[in-house]
C-alpha positions as CSV (number, residue, x, y, z in Angstrom):
1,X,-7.2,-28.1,-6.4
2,X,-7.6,-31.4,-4.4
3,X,-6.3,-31.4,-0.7
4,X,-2.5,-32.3,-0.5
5,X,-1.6,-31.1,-3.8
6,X,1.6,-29.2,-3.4
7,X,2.4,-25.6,-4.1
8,X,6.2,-25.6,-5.8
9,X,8.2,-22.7,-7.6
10,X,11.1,-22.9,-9.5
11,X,13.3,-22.7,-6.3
12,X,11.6,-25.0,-4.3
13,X,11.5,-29.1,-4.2
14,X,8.7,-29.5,-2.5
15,X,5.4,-28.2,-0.9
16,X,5.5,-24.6,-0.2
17,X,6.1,-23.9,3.6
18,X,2.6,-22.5,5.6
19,X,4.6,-21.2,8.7
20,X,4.3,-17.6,9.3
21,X,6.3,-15.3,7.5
22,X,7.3,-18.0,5.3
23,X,8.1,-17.0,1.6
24,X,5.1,-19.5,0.0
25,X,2.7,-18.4,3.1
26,X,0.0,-16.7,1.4
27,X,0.1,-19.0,-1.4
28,X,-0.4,-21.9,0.9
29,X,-3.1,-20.3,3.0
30,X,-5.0,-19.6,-0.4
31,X,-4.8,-22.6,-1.2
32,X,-6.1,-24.4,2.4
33,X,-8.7,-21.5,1.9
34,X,-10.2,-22.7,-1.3
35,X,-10.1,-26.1,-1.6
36,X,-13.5,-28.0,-1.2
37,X,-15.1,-24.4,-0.9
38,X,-17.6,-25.5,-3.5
39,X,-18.8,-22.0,-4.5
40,X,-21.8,-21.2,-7.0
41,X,-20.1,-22.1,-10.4
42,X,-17.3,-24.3,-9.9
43,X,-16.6,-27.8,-7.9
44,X,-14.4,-26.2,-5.1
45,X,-11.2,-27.6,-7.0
46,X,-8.4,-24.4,-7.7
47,X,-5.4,-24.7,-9.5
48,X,-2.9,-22.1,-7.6
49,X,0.4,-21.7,-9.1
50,X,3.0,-19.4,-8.4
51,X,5.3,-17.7,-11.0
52,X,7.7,-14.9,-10.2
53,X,6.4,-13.1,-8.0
54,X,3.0,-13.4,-8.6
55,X,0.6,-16.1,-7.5
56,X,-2.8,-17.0,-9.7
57,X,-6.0,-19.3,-8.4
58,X,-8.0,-20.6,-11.1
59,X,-11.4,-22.5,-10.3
60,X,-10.7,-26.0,-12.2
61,X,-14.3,-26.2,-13.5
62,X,-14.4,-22.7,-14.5
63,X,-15.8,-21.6,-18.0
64,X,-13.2,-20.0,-20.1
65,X,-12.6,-16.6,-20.0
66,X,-13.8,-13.7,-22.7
67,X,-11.9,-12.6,-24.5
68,X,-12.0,-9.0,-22.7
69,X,-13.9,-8.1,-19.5
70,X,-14.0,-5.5,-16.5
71,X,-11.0,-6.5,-14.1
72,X,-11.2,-5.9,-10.7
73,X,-8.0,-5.0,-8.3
74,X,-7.6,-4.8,-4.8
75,X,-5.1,-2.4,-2.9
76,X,-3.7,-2.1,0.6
77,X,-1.4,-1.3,2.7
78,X,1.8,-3.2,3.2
79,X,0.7,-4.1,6.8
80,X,-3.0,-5.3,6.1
81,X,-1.7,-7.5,3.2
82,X,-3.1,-10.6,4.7
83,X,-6.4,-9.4,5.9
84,X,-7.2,-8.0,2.8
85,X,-6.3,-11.5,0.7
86,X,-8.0,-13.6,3.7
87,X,-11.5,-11.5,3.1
88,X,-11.0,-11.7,-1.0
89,X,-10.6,-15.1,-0.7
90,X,-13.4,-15.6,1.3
91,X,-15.6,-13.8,-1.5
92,X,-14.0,-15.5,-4.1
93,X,-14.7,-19.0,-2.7
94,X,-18.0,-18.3,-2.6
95,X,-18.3,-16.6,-6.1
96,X,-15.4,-18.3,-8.0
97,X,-13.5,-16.7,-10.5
98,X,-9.7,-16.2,-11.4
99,X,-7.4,-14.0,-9.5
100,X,-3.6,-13.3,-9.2
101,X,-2.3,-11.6,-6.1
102,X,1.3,-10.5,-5.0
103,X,2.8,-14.0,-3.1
104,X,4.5,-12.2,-0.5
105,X,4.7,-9.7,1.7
106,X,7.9,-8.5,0.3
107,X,6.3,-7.8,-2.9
108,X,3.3,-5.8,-2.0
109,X,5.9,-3.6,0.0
110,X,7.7,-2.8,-3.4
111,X,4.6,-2.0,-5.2
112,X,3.4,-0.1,-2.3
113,X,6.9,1.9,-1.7
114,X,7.3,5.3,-3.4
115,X,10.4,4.0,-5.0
116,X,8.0,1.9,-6.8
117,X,6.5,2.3,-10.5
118,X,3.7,4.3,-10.1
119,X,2.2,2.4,-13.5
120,X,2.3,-0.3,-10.7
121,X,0.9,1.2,-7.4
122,X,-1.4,-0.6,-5.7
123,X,-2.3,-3.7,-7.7
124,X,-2.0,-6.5,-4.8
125,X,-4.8,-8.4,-5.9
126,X,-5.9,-8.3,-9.4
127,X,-10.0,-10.3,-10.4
128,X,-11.7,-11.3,-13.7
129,X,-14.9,-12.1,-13.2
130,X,-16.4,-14.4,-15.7
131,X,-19.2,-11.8,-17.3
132,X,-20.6,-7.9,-16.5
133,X,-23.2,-9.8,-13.9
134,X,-20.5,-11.7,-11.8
135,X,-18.3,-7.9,-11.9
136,X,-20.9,-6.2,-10.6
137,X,-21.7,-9.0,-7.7
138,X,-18.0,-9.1,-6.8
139,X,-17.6,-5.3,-6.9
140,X,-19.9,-5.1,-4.4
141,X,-19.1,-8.0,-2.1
142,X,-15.5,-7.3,-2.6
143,X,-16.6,-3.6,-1.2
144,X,-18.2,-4.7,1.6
145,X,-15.3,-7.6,2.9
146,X,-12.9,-4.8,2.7
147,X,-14.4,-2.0,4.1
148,X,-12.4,-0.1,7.1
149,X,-9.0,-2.0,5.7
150,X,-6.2,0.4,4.9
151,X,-4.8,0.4,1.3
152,X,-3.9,3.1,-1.2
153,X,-5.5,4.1,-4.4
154,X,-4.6,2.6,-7.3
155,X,-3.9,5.1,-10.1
156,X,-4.5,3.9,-13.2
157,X,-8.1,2.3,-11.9
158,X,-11.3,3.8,-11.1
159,X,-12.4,3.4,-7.7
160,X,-15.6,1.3,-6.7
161,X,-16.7,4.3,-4.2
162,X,-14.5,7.2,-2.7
163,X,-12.5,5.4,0.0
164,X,-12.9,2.0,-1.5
165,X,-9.8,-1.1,-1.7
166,X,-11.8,-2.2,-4.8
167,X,-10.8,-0.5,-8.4
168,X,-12.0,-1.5,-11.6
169,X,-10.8,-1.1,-15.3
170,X,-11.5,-2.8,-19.3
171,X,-9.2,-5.2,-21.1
172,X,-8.0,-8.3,-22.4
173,X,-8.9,-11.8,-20.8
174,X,-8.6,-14.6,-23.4
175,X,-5.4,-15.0,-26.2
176,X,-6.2,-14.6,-29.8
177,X,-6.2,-18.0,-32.2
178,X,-3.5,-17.7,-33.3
179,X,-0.4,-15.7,-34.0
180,X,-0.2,-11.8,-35.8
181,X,-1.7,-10.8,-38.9
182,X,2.1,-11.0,-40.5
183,X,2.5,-14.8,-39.4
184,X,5.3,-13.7,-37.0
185,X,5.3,-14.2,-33.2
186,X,5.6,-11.1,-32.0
187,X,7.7,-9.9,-29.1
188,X,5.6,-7.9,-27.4
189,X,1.1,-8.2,-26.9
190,X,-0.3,-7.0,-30.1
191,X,-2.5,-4.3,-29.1
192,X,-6.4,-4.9,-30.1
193,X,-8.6,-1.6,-29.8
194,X,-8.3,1.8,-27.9
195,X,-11.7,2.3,-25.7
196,X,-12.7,5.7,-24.2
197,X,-14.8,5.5,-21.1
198,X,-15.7,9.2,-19.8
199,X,-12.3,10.9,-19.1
200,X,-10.3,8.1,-19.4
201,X,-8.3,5.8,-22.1
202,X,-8.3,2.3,-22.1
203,X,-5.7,0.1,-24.6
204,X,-7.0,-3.5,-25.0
205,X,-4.0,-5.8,-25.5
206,X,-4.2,-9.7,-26.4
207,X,-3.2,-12.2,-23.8
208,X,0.0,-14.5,-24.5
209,X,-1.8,-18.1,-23.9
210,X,1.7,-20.7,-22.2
211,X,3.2,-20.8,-18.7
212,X,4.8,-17.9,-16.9
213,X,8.9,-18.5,-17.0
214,X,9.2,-19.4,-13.0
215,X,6.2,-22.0,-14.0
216,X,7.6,-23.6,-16.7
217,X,11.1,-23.7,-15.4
218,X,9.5,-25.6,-12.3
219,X,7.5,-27.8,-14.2
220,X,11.0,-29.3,-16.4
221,X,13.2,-29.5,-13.6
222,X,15.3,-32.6,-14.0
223,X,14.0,-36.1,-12.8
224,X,17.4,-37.0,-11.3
225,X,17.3,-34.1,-8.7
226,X,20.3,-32.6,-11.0
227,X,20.3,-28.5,-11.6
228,X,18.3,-26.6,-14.3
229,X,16.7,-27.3,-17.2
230,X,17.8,-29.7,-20.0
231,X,20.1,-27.6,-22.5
232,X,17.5,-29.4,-25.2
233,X,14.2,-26.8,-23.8
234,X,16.4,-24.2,-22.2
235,X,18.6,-23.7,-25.0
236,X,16.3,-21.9,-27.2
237,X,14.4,-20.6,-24.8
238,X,17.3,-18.7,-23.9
239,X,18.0,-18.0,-27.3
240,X,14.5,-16.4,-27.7
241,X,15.1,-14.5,-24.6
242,X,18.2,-12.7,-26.1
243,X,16.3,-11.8,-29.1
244,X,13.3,-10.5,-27.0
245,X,15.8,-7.9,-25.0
246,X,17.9,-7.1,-28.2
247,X,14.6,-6.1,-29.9
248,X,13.0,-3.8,-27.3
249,X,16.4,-2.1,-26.8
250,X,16.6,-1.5,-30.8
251,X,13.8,0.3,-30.4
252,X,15.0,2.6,-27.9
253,X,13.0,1.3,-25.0
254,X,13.9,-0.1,-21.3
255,X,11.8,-2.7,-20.0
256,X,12.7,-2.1,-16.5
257,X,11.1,-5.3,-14.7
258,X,12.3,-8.1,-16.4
259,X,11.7,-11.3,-13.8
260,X,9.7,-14.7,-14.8
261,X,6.5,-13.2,-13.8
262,X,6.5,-11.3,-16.9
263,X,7.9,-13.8,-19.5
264,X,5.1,-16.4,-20.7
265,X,6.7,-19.3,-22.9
266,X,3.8,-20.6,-25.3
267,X,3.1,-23.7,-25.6
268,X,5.7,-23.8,-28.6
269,X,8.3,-23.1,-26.6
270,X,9.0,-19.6,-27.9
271,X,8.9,-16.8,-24.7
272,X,6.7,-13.8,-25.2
273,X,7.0,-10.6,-22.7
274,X,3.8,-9.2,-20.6
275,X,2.9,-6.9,-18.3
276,X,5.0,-4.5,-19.9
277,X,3.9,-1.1,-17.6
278,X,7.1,-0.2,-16.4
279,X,9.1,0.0,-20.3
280,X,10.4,3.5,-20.5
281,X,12.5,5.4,-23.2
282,X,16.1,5.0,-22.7
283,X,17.3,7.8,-20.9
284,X,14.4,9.1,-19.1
285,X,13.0,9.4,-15.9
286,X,12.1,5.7,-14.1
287,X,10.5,3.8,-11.1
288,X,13.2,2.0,-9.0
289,X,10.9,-0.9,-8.1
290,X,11.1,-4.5,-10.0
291,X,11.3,-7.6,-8.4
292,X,13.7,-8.6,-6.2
293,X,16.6,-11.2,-7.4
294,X,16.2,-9.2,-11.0
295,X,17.0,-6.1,-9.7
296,X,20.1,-4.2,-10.5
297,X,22.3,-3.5,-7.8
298,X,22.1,0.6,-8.9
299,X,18.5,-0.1,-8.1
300,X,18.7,-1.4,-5.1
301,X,18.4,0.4,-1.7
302,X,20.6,2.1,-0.1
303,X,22.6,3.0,-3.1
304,X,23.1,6.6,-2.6
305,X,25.9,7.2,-4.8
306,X,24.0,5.6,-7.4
307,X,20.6,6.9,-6.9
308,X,20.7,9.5,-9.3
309,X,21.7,6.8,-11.9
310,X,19.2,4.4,-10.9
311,X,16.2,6.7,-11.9
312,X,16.9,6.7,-15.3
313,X,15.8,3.8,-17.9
314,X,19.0,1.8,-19.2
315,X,19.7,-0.8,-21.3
316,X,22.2,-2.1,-18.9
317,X,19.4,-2.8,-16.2
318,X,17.8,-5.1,-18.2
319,X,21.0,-6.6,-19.1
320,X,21.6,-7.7,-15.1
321,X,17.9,-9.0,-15.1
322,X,18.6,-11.3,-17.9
323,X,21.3,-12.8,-16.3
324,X,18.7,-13.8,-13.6
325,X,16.6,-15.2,-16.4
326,X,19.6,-17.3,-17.4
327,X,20.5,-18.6,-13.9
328,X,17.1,-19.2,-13.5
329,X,17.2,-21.6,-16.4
330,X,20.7,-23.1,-15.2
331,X,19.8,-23.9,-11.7
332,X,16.0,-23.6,-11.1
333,X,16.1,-21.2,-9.0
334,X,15.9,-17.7,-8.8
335,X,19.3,-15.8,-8.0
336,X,18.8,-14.4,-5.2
337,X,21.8,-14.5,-2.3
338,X,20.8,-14.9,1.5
339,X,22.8,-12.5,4.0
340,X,26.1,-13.5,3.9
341,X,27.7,-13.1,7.6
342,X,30.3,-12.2,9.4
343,X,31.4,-10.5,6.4
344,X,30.0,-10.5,2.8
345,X,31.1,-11.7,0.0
346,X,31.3,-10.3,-3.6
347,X,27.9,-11.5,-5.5
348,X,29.4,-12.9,-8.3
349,X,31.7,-14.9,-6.4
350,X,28.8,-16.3,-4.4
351,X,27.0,-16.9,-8.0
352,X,30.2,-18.3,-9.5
353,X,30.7,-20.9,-6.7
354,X,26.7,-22.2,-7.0
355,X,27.2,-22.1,-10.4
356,X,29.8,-23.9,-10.5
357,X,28.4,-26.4,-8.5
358,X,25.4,-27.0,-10.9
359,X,27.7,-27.4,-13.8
360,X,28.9,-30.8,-12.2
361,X,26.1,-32.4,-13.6
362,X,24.4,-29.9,-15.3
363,X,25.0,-29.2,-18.8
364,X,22.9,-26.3,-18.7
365,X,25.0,-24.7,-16.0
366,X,28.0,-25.1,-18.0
367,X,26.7,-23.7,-20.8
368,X,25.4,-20.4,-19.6
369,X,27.6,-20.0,-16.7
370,X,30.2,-17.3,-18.2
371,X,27.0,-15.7,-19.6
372,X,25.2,-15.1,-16.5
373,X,28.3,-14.0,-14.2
374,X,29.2,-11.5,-17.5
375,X,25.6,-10.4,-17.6
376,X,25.4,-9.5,-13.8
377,X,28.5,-8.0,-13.6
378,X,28.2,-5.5,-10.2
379,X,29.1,-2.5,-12.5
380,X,26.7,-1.5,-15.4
381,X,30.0,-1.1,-17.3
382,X,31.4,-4.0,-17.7
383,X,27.9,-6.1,-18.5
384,X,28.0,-8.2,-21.4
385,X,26.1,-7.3,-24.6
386,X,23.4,-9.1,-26.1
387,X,26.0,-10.1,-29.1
388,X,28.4,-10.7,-27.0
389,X,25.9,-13.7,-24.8
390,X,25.1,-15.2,-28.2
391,X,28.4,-15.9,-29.2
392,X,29.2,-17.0,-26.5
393,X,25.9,-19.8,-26.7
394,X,26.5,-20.3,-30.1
395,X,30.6,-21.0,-29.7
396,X,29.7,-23.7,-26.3
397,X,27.0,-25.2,-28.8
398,X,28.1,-28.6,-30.6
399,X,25.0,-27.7,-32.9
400,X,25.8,-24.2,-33.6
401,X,23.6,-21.3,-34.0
402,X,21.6,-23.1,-36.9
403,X,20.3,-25.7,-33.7
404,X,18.0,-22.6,-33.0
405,X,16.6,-20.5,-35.9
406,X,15.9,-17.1,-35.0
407,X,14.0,-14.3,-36.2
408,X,15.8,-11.5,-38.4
409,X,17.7,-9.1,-35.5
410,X,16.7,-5.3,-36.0
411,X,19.3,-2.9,-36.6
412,X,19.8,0.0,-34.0
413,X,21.8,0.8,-31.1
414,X,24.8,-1.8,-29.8
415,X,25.2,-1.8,-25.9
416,X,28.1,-1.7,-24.3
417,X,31.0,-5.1,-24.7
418,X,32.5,-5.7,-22.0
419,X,35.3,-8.0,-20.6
420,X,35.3,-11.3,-19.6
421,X,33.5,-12.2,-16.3
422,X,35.4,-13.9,-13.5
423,X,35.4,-17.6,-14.6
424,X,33.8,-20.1,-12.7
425,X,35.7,-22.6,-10.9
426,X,34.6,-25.8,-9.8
427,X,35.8,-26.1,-6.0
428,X,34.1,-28.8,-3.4
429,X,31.7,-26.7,-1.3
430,X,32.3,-25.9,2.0
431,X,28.6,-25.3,3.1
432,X,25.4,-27.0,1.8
433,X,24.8,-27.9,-1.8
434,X,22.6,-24.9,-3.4
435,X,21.1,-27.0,-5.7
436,X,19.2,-28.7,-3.3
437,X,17.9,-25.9,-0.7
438,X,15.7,-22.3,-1.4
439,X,18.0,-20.5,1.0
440,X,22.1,-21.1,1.4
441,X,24.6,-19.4,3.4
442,X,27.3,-21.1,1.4
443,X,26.4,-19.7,-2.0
């Protein structure tokens, strides 16, 4: 990536801030890192983008991936996050090759914390070399730059050596041509061939080619400076997005971490769901962590009277998180609420007031408003079913549900209705304008 070139995420205007402790720090830093590095196999350019939670650096003169590959992840410890991403950057300048990391310090503490999936633990910095000679260099190197730096294991990897940050495992790199054998787009990555290596189990999955939500969101953000996403792209993206949850719960399953960072929207506009380690049968035993601002609030910490709740999988946590997905959509940014002081305010009044803000001049806004305040309704009760979000669409819709065919729904179990959410009222603000700033003390 060429000098100057600014990092942005769907909640931010411009580039992303390199102070310390900033939210888009390690991002930045990557990215001051590897531009001009000029490394064997690639021009120095990256392209570093940030989605979610996650943050990917791609060499721009890189060779495309296979289509599977040994990946390469690096661990540690919450505190040594940024020495151990300053010395695999280093290698990775020299040696290009993709690589995703967590894009702040906040993150690698919830996949670090024991409230966290374990499915999860310890992937802060994920590598796919290029071919079996470039892993086994980088293993190596990798080894040696991060020797003596703290980190935990990572559980579903193999180490490089006893004691080593580095892990390695098999699987997909490259998307199929095209889509499944039946024609359809499926919701979910089509899995491609089981591999046994010694003791352990390896499921090779195909890659979703398109952007990741937080991506794709930031790259449609309105001209004008106004809220959101056009209702003429969101619309059925957040159609697709209903059908997406509705089928995973029919088959009895939680997803458990839905945020942008693990929605890709191909390049037909249609949203696909990845990384899909944390799904867990409705009604069992479940990881607390999943990523902040998509969180449900029996989740979150210090919930004690909720706790025992908030290890088991349900529909209704999903539910919350899609109402993120939707605001996200509606305002460009993720929803998530700075402290509110001297005395805090309800969420969804805080919510309701930005969102009524954005639906001044953003049809968008005005359309999914209702939805997302019913969807993250405080109490897992009174959240809004999946039926009950697509009326409402399809009733606010001069087109009507036939503006945005849909795939056949599956039969199987109806969540919860639940009443209407508070409505949103448009009042002048009082503080600054959300729409316009990352962090507000007046939402």
């Amino acid at each position: 990536m060429a000098a100057g070139t600014s990092l942005r995420t769907a909640g931010e205007r411009g580039s992303a801030d390199p102070g310390p402790g900033a939210a888009g720090s390690w991002p930045e830093t990557t990215r001051a890192a590897l531009a001009g590095a000029g490394g064997r196999g690639g021009g120095g350019d990256w392209d570093v983008t940030v989605g979610g939670s996650w943050c990917t650096a791609r060499p721009s003169a890189s060779a495309p991936l296979p289509e599977r590959g040994w990946k390469l992840r690096v661990s540690a410890a919450s505190a040594a996050g940024e020495a151990v991403l300053s010395a695999v950057v280093r290698v990775l300048a020299g040696d290009p090759c993709r690589f995703r990391f967590a894009a702040a310090q906040e993150h690698l503490s919830e996949l670090n914390s024991r409230n966290g999936d374990r499915g999860a633990a310890g992937e802060f910095i994920t590598v796919y070399p290029a071919d079996d000679a470039q892993f086994q260099r980088l293993a190596a190197e990798l080894d040696r730059a991060t020797a003596g730096l703290p980190g935990p294991v990572v559980p579903s990897d193999r180490p490089y050596r006893a004691g080593s940050r580095v892990h390695y495992r098999y699987g997909a790199f490259a998307p199929p041509a095209g889509p499944g054998e039946d024609g359809e787009h499926r919701s979910v990555p089509r899995p491609l061939e089981l591999i046994e290596e010694e003791d352990s189990l390896f499921l090779v999955q195909e890659r979703i080619t398109g952007q990741p939500l937080g991506s794709w969101v930031a790259a449609r953000l309105r001209r004008d400076g106004g809220p959101g996403v056009d209702w003429a792209e969101a619309g059925p993206v957040a159609h697709g997005l209903l059908d997406l949850v509705e089928q995973v719960h029919a088959q009895g399953l939680v997803l458990h971490d839905l945020s942008p960072g693990n929605v890709m929207v191909r390049p037909d506009g249609t949203p696909r769901l990845v990384d899909l380690e944390r799904a867990t049968e409705a009604g069992r035993l479940a990881g607390a962590g999943c990523t902040p601002g998509y969180r449900a609030p029996e989740h979150g910490p210090g919930r004690l009277a909720l706790a025992a709740r908030g290890r088991v999988a349900d529909p209704a946590v999903d539910l919350y998180a899609l109402g993120g997905l939707l605001f996200l959509l509606a305002t460009g940014h993720d929803p998530l609420l700075p402290e509110d002081l001297p005395q805090a305010r309800p969420a969804a009044e805080r919510l309701g007031r930005w969102l009524a803000l954005a639906a001044r001049t953003g049809g968008t806004a005005r359309r999914l408003a209702p939805a997302v305040l019913g969807l993250r309704a405080e109490d897992p009760e009174r959240r809004w079913a999946v039926a009950r979000v697509r009326a409402a669409l399809n009733e606010d819709d001069p087109a009507g549900p036939a503006a945005f065919p849909r795939r056949p729904r599956h039969g199987g179990p109806r969540l919860r209705p639940a009443p209407a959410p508070p409505a949103v009222r448009r009042q002048p603000p009082d503080r600054t304008d959300p729409s316009g700033t990352t962090g507000v003390s007046g939402a």
